[in-house]
TORVOLO-216275 format. One record per residue: z negated, y, x of N, C-alpha, C in turn; residue in one letter. Coordinates in pm, whole numbers, padded with zeros to 5 digits, always signed. Layout:
// residues N
ZYXZYXZYXA ...
This chain:
// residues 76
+04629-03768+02011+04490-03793+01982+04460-03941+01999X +04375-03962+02017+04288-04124+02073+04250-04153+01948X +04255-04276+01918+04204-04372+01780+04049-04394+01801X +04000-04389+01972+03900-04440+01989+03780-04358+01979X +03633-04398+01921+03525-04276+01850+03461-04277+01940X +03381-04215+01995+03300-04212+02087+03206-04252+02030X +03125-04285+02159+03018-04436+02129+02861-04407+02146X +02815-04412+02042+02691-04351+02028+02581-04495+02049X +02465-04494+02138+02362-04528+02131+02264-04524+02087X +02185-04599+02107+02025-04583+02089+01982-04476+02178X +01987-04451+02264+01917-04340+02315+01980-04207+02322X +02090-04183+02304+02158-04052+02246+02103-04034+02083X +02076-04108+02050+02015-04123+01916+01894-04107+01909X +01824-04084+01958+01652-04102+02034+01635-03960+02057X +01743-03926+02127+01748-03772+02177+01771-03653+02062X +01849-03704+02024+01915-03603+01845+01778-03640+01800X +01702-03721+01775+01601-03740+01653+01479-03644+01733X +01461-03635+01841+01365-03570+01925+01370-03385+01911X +01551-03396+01927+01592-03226+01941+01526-03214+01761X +01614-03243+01663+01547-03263+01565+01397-03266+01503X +01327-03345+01562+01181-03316+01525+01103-03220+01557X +01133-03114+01694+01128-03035+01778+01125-02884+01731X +01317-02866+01647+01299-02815+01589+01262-02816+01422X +01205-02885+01372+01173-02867+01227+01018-02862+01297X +00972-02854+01359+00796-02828+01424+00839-02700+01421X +00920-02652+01459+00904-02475+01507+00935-02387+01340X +01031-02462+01271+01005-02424+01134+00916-02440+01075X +00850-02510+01076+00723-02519+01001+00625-02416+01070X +00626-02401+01201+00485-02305+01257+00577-02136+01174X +00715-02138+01200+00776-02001+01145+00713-01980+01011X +00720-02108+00937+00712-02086+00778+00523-02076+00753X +00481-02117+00834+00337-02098+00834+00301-01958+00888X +00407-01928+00973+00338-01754+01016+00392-01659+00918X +00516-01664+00862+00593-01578+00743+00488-01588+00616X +00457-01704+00550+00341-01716+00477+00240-01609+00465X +00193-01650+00592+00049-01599+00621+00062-01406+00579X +00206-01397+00641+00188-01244+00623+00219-01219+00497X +00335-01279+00408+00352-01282+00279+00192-01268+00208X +00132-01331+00253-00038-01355+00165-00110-01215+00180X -00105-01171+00308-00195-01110+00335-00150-00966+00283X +00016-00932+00296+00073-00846+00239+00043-00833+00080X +00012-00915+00035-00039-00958-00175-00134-00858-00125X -00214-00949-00078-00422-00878-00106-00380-00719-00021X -00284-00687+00038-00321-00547+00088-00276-00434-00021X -00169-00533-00115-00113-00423-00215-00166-00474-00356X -00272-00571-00342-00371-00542-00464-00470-00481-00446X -00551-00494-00284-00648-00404-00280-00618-00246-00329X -00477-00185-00227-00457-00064-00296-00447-00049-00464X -00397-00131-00488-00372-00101-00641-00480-00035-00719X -00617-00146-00642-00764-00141-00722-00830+00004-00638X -00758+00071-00528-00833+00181-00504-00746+00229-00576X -00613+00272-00632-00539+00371-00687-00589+00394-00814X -00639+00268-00858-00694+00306-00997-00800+00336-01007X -00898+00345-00912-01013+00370-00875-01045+00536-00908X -00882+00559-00825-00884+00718-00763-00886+00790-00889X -00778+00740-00944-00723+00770-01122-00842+00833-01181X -00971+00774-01214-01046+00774-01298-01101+00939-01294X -01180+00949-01161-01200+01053-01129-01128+01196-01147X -00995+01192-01117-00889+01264-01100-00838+01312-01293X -00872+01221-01356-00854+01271-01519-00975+01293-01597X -01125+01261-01523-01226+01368-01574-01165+01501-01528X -01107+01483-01411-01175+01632-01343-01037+01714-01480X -00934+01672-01461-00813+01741-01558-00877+01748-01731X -00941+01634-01749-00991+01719-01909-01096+01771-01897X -01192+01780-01801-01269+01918-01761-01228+02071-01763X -01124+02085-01669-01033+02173-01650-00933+02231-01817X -00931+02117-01857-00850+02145-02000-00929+02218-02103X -01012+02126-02147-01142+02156-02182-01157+02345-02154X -01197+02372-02080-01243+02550-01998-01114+02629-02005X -00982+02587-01977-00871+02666-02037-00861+02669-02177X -00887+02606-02267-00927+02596-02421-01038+02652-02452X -01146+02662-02382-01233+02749-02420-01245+02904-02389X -01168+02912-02309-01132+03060-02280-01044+03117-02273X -00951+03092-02317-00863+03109-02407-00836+03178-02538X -00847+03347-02545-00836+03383-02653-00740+03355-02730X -00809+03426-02842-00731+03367-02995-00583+03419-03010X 
């Protein structure tokens, strides 16, 4: 093995800082598009939430309606 390090410049150094800035730009546009769907994925499973409970309401008149009329006819 050689004692001697290989010899780094200013402009091999220029170049790493470039590849470098290059890619942390493309992470950031990644982390800005992953985001975006993370967000939009929230509001699509709160909107459902607020129709599920929406649905709910309706759906347990109609069952103590129904309860209701089996109790009333319902002999003794």
């Amino acid at each position: 093995m050689s004692d001697e390090s290989p010899t780094i410049d200013l402009t091999y150094i220029g170049r790493a800082l470039d590849r470098l800035t290059i890619d942390v730009a493309s992470l950031r546009d990644d982390m800005a598009a992953l985001t975006a769907i993370a967000v939009r994925r929230d509001a699509t499973l709160s909107a459902l939430l607020t129709e599920v409970r929406a649905m709910h309401s309706p759906h347990a008149r109609l069952a103590n309606r129904v309860r209701a009329r089996e109790i009333a006819t319902t002999p003794p």
